[in-house]
C-alpha positions as CSV (number, residue, x, y, z in Angstrom):
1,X,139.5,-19.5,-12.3
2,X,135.9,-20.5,-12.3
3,X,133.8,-19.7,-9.2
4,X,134.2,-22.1,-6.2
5,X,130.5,-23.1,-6.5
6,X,131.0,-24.4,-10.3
7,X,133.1,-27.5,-8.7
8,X,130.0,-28.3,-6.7
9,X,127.8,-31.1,-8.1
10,X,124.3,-29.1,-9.9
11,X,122.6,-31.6,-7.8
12,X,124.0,-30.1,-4.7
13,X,123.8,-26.8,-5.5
14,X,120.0,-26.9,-6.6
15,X,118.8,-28.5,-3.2
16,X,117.9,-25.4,-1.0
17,X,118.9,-24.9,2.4
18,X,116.8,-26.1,5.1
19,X,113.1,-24.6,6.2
20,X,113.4,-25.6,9.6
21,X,117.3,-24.7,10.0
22,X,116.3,-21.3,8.6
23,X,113.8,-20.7,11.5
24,X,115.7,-22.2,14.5
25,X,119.2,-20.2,13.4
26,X,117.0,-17.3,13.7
27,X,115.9,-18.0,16.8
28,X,119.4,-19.0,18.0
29,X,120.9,-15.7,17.5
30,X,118.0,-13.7,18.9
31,X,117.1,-12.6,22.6
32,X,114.4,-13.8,24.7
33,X,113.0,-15.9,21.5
34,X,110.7,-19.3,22.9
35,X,111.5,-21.6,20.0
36,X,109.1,-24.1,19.0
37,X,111.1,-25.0,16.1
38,X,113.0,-28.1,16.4
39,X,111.7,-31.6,16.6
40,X,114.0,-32.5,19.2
41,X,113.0,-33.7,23.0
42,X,113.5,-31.5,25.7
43,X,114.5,-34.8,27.8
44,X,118.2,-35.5,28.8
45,X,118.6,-38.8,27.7
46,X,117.5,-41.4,31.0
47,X,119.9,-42.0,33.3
48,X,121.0,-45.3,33.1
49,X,121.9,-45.2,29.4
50,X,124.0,-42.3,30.4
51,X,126.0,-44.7,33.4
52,X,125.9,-47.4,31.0
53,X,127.7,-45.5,28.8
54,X,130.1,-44.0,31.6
55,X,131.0,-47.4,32.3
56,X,131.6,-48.6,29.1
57,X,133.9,-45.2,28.8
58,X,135.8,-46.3,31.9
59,X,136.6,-49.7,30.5
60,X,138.0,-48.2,27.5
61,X,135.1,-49.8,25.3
62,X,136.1,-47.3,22.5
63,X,136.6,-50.1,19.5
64,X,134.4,-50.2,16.3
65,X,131.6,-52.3,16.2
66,X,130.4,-55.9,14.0
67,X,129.8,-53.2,10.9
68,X,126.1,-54.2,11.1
69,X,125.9,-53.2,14.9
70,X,126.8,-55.2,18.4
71,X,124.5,-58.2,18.2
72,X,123.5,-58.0,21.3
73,X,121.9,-54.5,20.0
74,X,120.0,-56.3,17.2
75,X,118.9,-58.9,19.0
76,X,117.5,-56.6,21.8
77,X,115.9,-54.1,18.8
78,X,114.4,-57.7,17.1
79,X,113.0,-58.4,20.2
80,X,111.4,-55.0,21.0
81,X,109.6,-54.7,17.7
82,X,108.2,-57.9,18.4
83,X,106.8,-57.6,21.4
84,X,105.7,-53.7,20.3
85,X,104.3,-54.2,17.2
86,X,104.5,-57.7,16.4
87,X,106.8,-57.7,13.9
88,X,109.8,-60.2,13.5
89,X,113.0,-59.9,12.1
90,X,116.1,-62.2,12.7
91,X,118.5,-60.2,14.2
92,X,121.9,-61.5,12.0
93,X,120.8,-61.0,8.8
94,X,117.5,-58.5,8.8
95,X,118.5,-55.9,11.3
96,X,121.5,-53.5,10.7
97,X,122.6,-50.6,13.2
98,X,123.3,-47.0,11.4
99,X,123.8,-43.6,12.5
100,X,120.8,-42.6,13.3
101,X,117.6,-43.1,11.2
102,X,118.8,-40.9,8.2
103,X,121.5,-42.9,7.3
104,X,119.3,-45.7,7.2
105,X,117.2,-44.1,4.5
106,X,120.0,-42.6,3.0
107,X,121.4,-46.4,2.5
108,X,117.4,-48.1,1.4
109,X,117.5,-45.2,-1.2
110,X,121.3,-45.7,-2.6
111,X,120.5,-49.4,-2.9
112,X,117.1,-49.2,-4.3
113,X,117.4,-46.0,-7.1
114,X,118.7,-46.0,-10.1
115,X,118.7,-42.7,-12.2
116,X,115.2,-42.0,-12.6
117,X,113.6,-44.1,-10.8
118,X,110.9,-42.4,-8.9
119,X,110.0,-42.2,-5.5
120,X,106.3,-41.5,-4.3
121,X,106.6,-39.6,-1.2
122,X,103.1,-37.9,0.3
123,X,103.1,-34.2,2.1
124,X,103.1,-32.4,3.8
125,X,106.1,-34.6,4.5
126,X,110.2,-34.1,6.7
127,X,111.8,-32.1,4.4
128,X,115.0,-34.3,3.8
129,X,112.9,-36.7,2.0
130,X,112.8,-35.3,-1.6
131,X,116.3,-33.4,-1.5
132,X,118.2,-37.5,-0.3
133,X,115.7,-38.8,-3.1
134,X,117.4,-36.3,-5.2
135,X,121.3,-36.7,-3.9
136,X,120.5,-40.7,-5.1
137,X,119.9,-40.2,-8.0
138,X,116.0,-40.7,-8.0
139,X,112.7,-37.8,-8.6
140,X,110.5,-37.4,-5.5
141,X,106.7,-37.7,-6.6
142,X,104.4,-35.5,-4.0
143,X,101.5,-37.2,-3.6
144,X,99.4,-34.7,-1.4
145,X,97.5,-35.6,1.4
146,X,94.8,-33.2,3.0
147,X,93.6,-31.5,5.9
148,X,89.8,-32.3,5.2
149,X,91.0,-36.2,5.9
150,X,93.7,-35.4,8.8
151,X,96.3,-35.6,6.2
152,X,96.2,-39.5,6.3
153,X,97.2,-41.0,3.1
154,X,94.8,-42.1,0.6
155,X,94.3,-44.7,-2.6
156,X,93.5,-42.2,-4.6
157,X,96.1,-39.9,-4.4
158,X,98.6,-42.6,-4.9
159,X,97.1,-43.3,-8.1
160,X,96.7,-39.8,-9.3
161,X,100.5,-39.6,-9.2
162,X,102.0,-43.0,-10.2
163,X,104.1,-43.5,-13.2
164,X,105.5,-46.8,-15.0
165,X,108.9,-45.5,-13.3
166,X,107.7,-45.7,-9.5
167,X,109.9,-47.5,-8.0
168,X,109.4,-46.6,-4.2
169,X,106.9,-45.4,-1.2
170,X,108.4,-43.3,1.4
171,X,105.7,-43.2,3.9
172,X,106.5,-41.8,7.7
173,X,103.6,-42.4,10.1
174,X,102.7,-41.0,12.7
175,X,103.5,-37.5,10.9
176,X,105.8,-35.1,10.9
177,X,104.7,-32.0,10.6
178,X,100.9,-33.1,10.9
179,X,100.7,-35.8,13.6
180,X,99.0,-38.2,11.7
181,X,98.5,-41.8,12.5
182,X,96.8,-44.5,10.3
183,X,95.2,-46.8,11.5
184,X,95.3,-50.9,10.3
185,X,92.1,-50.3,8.1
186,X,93.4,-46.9,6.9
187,X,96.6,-48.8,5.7
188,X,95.0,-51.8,4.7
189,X,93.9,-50.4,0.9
190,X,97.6,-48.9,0.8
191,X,99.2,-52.3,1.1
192,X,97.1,-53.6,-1.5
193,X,97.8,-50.5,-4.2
194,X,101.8,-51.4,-3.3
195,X,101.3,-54.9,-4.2
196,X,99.3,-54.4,-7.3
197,X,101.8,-52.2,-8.4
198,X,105.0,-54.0,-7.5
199,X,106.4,-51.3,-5.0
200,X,108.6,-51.4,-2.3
201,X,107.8,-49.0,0.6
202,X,110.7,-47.3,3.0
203,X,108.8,-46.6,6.3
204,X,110.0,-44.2,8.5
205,X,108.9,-44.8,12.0
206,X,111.1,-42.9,13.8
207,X,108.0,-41.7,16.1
208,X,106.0,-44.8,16.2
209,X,106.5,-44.9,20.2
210,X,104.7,-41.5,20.9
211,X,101.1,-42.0,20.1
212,X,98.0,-41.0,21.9
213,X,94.8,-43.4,22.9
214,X,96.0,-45.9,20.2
215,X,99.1,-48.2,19.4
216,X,100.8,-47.6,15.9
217,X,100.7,-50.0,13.3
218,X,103.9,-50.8,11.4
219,X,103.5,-51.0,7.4
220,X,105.9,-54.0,8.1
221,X,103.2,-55.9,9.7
222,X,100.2,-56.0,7.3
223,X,99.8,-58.9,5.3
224,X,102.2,-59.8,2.3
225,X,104.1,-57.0,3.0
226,X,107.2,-57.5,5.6
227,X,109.5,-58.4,2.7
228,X,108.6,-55.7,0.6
229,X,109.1,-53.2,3.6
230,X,112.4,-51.3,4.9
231,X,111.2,-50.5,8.2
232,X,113.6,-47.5,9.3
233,X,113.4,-46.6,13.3
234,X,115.5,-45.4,15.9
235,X,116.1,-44.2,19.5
236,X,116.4,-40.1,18.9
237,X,112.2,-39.3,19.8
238,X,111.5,-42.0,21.7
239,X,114.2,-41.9,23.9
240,X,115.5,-38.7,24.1
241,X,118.6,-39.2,22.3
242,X,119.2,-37.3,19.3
243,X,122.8,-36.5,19.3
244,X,123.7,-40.1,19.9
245,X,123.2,-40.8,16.4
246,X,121.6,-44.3,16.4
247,X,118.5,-45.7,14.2
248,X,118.5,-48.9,12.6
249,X,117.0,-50.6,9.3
250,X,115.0,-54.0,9.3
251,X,113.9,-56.1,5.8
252,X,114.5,-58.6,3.7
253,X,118.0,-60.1,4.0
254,X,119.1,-59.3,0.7
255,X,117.9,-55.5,1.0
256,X,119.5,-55.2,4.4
257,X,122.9,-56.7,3.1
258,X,122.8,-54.3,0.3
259,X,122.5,-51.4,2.8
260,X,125.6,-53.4,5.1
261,X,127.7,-53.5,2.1
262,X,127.1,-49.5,1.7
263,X,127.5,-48.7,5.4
264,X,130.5,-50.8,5.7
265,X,132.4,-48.5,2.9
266,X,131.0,-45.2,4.3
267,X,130.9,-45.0,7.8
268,X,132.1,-48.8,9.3
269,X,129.9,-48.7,12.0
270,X,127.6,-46.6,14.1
271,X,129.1,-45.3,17.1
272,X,130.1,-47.7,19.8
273,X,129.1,-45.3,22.6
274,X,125.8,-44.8,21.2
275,X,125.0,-48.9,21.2
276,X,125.7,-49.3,24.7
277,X,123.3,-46.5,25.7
278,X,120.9,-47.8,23.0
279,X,121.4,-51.1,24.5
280,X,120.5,-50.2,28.1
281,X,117.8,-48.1,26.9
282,X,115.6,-51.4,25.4
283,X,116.5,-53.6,28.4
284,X,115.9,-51.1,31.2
285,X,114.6,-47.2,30.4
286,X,111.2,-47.9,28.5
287,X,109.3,-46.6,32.2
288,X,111.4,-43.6,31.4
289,X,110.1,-43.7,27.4
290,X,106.2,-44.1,28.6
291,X,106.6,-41.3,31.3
292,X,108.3,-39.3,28.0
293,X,105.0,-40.3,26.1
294,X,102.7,-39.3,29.3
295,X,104.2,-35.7,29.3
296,X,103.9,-35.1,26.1
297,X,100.5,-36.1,26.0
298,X,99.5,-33.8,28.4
299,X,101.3,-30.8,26.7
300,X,99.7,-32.0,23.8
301,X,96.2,-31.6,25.2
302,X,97.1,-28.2,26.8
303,X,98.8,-26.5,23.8
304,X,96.1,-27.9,21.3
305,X,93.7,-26.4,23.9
306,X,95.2,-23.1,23.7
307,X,95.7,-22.8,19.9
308,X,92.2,-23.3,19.3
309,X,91.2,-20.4,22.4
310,X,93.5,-18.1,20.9
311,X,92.0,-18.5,17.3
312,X,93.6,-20.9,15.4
313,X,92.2,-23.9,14.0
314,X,93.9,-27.1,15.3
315,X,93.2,-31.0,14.8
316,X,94.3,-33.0,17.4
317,X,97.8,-34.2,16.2
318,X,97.2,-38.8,17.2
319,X,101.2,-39.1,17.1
320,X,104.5,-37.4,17.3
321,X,105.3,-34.5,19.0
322,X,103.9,-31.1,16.1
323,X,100.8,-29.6,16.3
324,X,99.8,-28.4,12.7
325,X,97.5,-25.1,13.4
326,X,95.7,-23.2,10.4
327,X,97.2,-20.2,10.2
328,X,94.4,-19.5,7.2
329,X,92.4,-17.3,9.3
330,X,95.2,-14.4,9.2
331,X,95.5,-13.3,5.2
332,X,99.0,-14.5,5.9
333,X,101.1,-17.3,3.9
334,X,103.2,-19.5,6.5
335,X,106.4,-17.9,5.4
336,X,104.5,-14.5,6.3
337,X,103.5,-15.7,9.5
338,X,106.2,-17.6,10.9
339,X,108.3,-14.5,9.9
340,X,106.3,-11.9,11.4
341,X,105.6,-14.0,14.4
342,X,109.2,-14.6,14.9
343,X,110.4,-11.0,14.8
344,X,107.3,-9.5,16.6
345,X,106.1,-12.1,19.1
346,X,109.4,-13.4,19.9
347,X,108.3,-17.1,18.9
348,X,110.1,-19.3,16.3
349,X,108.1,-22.4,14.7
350,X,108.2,-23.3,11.5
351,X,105.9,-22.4,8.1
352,X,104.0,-25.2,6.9
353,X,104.8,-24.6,3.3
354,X,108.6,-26.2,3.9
355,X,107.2,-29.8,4.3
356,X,105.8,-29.7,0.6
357,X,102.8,-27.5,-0.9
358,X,100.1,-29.2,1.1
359,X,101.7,-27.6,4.2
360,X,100.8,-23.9,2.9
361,X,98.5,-21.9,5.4
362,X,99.8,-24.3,8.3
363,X,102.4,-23.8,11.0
364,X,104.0,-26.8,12.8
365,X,104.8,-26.7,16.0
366,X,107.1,-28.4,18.2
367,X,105.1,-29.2,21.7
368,X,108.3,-31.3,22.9
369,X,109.1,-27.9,25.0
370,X,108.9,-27.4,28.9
371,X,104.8,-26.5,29.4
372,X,106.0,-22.9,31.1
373,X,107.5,-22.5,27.3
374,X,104.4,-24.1,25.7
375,X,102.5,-21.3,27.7
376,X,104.5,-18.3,27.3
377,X,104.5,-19.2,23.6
378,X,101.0,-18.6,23.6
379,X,100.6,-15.6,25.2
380,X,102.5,-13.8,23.3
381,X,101.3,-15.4,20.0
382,X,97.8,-14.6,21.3
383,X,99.1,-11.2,22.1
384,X,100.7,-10.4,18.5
385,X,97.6,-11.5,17.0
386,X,95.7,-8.6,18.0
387,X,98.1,-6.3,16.9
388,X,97.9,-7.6,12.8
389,X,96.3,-5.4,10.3
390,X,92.9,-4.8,10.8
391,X,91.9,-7.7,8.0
392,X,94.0,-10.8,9.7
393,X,92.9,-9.3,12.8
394,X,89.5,-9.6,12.2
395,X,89.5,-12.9,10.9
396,X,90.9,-14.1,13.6
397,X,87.8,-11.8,16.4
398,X,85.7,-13.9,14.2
399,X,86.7,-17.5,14.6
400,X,87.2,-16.6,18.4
């Protein structure tokens, strides 16, 4: 009999396990580790999705869902893109519920690729980007984006990596890991390559609610290019509820009934529980979201703050919730690093090198902890520091 792992699809079995997994296991089955790992709120989900929910439970509203989502969900999500970022869709036909944002981009890519067509995705980038590109039957294209232009995406590096067999642009703005944002002129030149080039362009904007002195621009909304744009969002970041399970997908009708016709044959509907909290959240928790935003602001400012006293080179992440820090300064590659750092200092985050090769000599960092973890986080980092060798330690006297 062959080995079990012959039945398994090459495909499959070439996609390595994930970065970020890797580090917060670690720091799962460890002692007295501060984990800065996971991109995941520290929040409980606000308290009147929770009793809306509750409610819904005690009325036994446990039924499957329109396969496209309640339409009272899709009219409430139309609405708040509109009024956020001036963007419409009509809630029937352009707006489909899914469980959480990765199956919507799961979906846009099985409807969109056929074998070989090519994706253009820049990095540092999420890590399940390339590997879903992969699983549907497309090639991720890294187009690299760089420190020296706070990893925002650029013209030029779009056209250094463009084939006749590009298909797609996955963008996802503001950043993870970097905490990029682009701005409306930044993107302006972008829209234009995609229409020169006949592209349509999945946008991820799972984190467009947590920005800093500025209000995110949706791809969606430049000019020419809602119809060309999946916009692919949900409720995880901005709302604290990441094991709810609900994003949501918003295009062109015919794109979006593609996806439907997909969704409806995998998973029927996204979770009924998770649309009523969803639901309430929209009409009556976004003073909870901004207060959300406020905090993590201000633990942005301080951590930032203490990277850069301690010795490591930080820009000042616009969006999300990752600082990016240089780790350069040490002699030590990311995996080196956050390995070391994580068994000596007691601190898990994450080696910049798993969100594509632009990421090497970076660490990303998860600031969407409690600020007494944010702190103790860096005083023992600051700590371990000046026990490296005497070459990384050095490096790092001298930038102080």
């Amino acid at each position: 009999m062959k080995s079990m792992s012959e039945y398994v699809s090459p495909v499959v079995r070439e996609i390595p396990p994930s970065g970020i997994r890797k580090f917060f296991n670690a720091a799962e089955a460890g002692k007295d580790i501060i984990s800065l790992g996971v991109g995941e709120p520290d929040f409980v989900t606000p308290k009147p999705a929770r009793d809306a929910c509750a409610v819904a439970l005690d009325r036994g509203m446990t039924k499957y869902t329109n396969n496209a989502g309640m339409l009272e969900l899709r009219e409430e999500i139309a609405s708040y893109l509109y009024r956020s970022f001036g963007i419409g869709y009509e809630p029937q036909n352009e707006v489909l519920v899914t469980v959480g944002g990765s199956e919507a981009i799961d979906l846009a890519l099985r409807v969109l690729l056929s074998p070989g067509d090519e994706v253009l995705v820049p990095v540092p980038n999420y890590i399940a980007y390339g590997p879903i590109t992969n699983l549907n039957g497309g090639k991720a294209v890294e187009v690299q984006t760089y420190a020296a232009d706070g990893f925002k995406l650029k013209v030029e590096s779009l056209q250094a990596s463009i084939t006749p067999r590009s298909k797609l642009l996955l963008i996802s703005y503001p950043s993870n890991p970097t905490g990029a944002v682009m701005t409306y002129e930044d993107w302006l030149p972008i829209a234009k390559f995609v229409e020169d080039n006949d592209l349509i362009v999945l946008s991820d904007e799972i984190y467009a609610e947590l920005t800093y002195g500025r209000t995110h621009v949706s791809f969606a909304s430049l000019p020419g290019m809602r119809d060309r744009t999946i916009l692919i969002s949900g409720f995880s970041k901005a709302f604290a509820m990441t094991g709810w399970r609900l994003g949501y997908a918003c295009g062109h009708p015919e794109l979006i009934g593609a996806m439907r016709k997909v969704h409806q044959y995998t998973v029927l509907s996204a979770p009924t529980m998770g649309q009523i909290a969803g639901l309430e959240s929209l009409r009556n928790c976004l003073a909870y979201k901004d207060e959300m935003v406020k905090s993590y602001n201000h633990r942005r400012k301080m951590f930032v703050e203490g990277l850069r006293s301690i010795g490591l080179a930080c820009r000042e992440p616009e969006g999300a919730f990752y600082a990016f820090p240089s780790i350069a300064s040490t002699g030590l590659s990311s995996q080196q690093f956050a390995e070391r750092m994580l068994r000596e200092a007691r601190v898990a985050a994450v080696p910049g090198d798993v969100f594509g090769p632009g990421g090497e000599g970076f660490l990303r960092c998860s600031y969407a902890a409690s600020e007494a973890n944010l702190r103790g986080a860096l005083e023992r980092i600051e700590r371990w520091l000046r026990t490296l060798e005497p070459a990384a330690a050095g490096a790092v006297a001298v930038m102080k």
